[in-house]
C-alpha positions as CSV (number, residue, x, y, z in Angstrom):
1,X,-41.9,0.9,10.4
2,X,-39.9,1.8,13.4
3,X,-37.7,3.5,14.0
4,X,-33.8,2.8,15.2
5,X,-31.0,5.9,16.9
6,X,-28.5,6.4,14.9
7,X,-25.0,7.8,15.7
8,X,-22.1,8.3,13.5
9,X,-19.2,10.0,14.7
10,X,-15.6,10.4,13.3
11,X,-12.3,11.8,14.6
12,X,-13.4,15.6,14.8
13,X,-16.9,15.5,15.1
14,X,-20.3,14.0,15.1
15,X,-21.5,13.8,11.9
16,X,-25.2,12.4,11.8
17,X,-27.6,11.8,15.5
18,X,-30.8,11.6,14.7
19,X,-33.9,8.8,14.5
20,X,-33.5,6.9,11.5
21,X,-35.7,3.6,9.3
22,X,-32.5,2.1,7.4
23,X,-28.8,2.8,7.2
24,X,-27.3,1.5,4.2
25,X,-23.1,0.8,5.2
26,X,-20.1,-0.3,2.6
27,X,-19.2,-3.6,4.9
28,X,-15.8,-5.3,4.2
29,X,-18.0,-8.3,2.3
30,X,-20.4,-5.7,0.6
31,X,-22.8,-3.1,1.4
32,X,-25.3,-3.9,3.7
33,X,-28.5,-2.4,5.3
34,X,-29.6,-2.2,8.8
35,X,-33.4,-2.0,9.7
36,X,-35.7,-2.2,12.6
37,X,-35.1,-4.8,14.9
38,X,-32.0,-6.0,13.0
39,X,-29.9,-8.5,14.8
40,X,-26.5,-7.4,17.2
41,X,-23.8,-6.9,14.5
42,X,-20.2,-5.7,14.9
43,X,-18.9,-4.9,11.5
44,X,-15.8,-2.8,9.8
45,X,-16.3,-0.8,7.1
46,X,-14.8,-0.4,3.9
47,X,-14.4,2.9,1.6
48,X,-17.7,4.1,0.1
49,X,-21.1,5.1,0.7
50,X,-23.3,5.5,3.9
51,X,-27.2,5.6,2.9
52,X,-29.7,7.5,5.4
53,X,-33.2,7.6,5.7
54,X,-35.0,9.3,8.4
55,X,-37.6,8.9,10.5
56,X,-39.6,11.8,7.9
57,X,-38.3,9.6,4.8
58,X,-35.8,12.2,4.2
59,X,-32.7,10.5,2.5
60,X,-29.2,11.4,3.2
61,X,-25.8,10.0,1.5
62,X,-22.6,10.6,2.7
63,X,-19.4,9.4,1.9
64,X,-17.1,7.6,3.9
65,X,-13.1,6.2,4.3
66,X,-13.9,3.5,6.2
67,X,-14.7,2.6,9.7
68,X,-16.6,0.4,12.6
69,X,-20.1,-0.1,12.3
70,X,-22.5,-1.6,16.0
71,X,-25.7,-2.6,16.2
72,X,-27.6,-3.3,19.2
73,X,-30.8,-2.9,20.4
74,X,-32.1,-0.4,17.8
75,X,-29.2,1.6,18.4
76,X,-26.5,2.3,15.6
77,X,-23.2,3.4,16.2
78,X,-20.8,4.3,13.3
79,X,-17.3,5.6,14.0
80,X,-16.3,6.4,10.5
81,X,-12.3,7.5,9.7
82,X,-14.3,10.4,7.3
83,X,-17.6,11.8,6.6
84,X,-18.8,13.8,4.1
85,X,-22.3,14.8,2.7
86,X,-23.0,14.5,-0.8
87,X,-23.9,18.0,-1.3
88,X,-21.2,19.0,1.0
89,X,-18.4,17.4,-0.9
90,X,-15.5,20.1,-2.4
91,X,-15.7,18.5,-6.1
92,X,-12.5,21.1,-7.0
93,X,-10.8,19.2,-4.2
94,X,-11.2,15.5,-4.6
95,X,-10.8,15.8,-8.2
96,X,-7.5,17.4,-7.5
97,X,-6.6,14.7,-4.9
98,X,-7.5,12.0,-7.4
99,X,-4.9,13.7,-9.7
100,X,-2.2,13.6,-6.9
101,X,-3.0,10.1,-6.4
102,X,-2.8,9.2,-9.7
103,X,1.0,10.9,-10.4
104,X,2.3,9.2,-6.9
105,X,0.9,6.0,-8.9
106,X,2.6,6.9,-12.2
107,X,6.1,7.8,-10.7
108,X,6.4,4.2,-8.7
109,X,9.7,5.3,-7.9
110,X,8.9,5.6,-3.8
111,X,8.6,2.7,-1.5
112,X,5.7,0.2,-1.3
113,X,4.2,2.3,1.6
114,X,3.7,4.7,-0.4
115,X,2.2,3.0,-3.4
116,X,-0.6,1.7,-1.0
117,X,-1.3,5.4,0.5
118,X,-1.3,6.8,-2.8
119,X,-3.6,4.0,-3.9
120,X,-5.9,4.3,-0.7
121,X,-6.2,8.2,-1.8
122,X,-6.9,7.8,-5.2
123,X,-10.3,5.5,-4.0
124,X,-11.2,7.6,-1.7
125,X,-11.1,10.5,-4.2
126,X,-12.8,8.6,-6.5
127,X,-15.5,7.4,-4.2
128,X,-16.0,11.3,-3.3
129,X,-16.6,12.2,-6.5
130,X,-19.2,9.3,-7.6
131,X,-21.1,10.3,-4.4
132,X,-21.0,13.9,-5.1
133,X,-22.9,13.4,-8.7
134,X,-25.3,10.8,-7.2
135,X,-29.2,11.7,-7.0
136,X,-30.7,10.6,-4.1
């Protein structure tokens, strides 16, 4: 199989570079997976997961808030809003977040603005905690 170069980089810093067989990405329409050879693709990204597996079959899972996915001549570029490993993620911390998110959510008292930020933060605390349990 070969092999595609993958980069995915966020606000503060790369987060994955490295020789790569599939990427597995949460697009806006549903997750999809990008192989060898895979056809030039411009795509956003939605909250969720990003699937890795590398040119030694080593498999990596991260999560993610979102982003802009390109693919173009066996070359993958990811700017992703946040990155996270699953082994990396501060369980202690998203569950807490989840539990901020969910008493912005309860009080409804603050304007719509704030309902959708609170709402965006419960999913991404949510989504960081599935990943952080998953087996890979």
């Amino acid at each position: 199989m070969g092999e595609l170069n993958l980069e995915i980089i966020t606000p503060s810093k790369i987060g994955y570079k490295g020789s790569v067989t599939s990427v597995t990405v949460p697009g806006t329409k549903g997750n999809f997976q990008v192989l060898f050879n895979h056809a030039p693709i411009i795509s956003s990204l939605e909250i969720g997961e990003i699937k890795i597996v590398d040119k030694d079959k080593k498999k990596f899972l991260f999560a993610t808030s979102g982003g802009t996915i390109e693919v173009s001549n066996n070359k993958i570029i990811v700017l992703a809003e946040s990155l996270e490993r699953s082994d990396q993620i501060d369980i202690k911390r998203a569950e807490e977040a989840k539990q901020r998110a969910q008493d912005r959510l309860h009080r409804r008292t603050e304007t719509e603005i704030d309902d959708i930020r609170a709402e965006y933060s419960l999913k991404r605390a949510i989504n960081r905690l599935k990943i952080s349990h998953k087996e890979l």
